[in-house]
Wavefront OBJ file of the C-alpha trace (Angstrom):
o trace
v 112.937 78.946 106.573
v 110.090 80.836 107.787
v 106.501 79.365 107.632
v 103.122 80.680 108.377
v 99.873 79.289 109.624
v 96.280 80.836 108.949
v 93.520 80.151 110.825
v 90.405 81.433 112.105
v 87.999 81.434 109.058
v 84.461 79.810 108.968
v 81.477 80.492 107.805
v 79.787 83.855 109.638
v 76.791 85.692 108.978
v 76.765 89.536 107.587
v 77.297 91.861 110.114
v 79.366 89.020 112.512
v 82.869 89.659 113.067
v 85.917 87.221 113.308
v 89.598 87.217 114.151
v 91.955 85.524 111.701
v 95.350 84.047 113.324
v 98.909 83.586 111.459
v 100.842 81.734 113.431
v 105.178 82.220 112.318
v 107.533 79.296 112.734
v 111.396 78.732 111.919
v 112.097 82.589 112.720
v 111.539 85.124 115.102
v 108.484 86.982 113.897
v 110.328 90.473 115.780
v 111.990 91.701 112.661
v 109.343 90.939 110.407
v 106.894 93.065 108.516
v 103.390 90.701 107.855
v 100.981 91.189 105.767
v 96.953 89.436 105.320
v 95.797 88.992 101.575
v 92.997 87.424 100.532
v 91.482 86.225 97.013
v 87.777 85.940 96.464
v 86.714 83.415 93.670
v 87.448 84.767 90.543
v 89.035 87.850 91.679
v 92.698 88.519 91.558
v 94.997 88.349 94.844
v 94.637 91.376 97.245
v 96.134 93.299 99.878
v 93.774 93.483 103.073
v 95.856 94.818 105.875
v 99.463 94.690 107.231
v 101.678 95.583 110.047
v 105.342 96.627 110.353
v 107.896 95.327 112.814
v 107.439 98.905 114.638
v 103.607 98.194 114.536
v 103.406 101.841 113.752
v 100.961 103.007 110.935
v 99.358 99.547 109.777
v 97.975 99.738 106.398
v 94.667 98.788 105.939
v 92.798 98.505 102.290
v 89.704 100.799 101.907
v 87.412 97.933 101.641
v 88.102 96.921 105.818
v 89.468 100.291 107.032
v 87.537 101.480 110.581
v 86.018 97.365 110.881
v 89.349 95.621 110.718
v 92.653 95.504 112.965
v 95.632 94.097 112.702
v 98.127 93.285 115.202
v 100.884 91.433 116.741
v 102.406 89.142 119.936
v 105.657 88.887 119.390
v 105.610 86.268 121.943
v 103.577 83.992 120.427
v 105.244 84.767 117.196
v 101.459 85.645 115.560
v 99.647 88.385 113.757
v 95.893 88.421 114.120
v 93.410 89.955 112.073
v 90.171 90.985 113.662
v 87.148 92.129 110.505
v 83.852 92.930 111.905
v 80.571 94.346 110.111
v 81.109 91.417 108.161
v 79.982 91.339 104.427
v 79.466 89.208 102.057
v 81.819 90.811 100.119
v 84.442 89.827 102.304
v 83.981 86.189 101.640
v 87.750 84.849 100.213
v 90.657 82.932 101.550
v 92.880 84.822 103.661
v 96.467 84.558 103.513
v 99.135 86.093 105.383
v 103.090 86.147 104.668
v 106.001 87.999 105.363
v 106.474 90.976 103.365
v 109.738 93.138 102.684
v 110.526 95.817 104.853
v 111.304 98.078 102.044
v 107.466 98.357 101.191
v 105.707 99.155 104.464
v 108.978 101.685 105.015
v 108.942 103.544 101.777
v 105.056 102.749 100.354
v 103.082 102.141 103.674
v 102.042 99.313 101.898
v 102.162 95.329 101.048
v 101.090 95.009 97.474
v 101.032 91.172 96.457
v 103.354 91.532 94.136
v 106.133 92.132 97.008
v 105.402 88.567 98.063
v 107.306 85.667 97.370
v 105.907 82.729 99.499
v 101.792 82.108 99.930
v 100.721 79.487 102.699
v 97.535 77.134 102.408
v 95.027 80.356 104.086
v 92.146 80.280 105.467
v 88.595 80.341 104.514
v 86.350 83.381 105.585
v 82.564 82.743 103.890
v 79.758 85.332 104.816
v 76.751 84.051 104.311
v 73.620 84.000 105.998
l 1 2 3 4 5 6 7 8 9 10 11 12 13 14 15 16 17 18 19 20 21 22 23 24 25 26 27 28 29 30 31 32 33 34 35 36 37 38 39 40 41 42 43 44 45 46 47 48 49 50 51 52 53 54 55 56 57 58 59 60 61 62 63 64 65 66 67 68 69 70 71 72 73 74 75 76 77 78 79 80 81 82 83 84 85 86 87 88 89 90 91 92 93 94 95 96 97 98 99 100 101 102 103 104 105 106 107 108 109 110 111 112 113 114 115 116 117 118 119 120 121 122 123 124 125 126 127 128
């Protein structure tokens, strides 16, 4: 059964940057299409960014599109999210999971909704 590990988050001040890590275990990460989420308090569940096996066209929501990235070592079976220009906007737990490959094939997309299995995520607060 495949598991996933966020880490990375802390507490950074507006306009700081930092890289979020998802570390995959109990399956090859090669096949897999991942996504990052993230929920703000009181605020539903949403997509942030996500990356297909091929690693061509990531998705990225409007909210972190030209500060974020998203990528992937296959090696070390992990998918890292990098959000800079920080705001405090951005302050939520992050999640990532494995998303199915129909939806970044046919959509170009993760919606939450094509999710299945959350980890524990990761705590991003921007704050000065």
């Amino acid at each position: 059964q495949v598991q996933l590990m966020e880490s990375g988050g802390g507490l950074v001040q507006p306009g700081g940057s930092v890289r979020l890590s998802c570390a995959v275990s109990g399956s090859s990460l090669d096949d897999s299409d991942i996504g990052w989420f993230r929920q703000a308090p009181g605020q539903e569940r949403e997509s942030v960014a996500c990356i297909s096996s091929t690693v061509r066209n990531p998705y990225y929501a409007d909210s972190v599109r030209g500060r974020s990235e998203i990528s992937r070592d296959n090696a070390k079976d992990t998918v890292y999210l990098h959000i800079s220009s920080l705001k405090p906007e951005d302050t939520a737990v992050y999640y990532c999971a494995v998303v199915p490959k129909t939806f970044m094939s046919f959509m170009g997309a993760c919606p939450v909704h094509a999710v299945s299995s959350w980890g524990q995520g990761t705590q991003v607060t921007v704050s000065a």
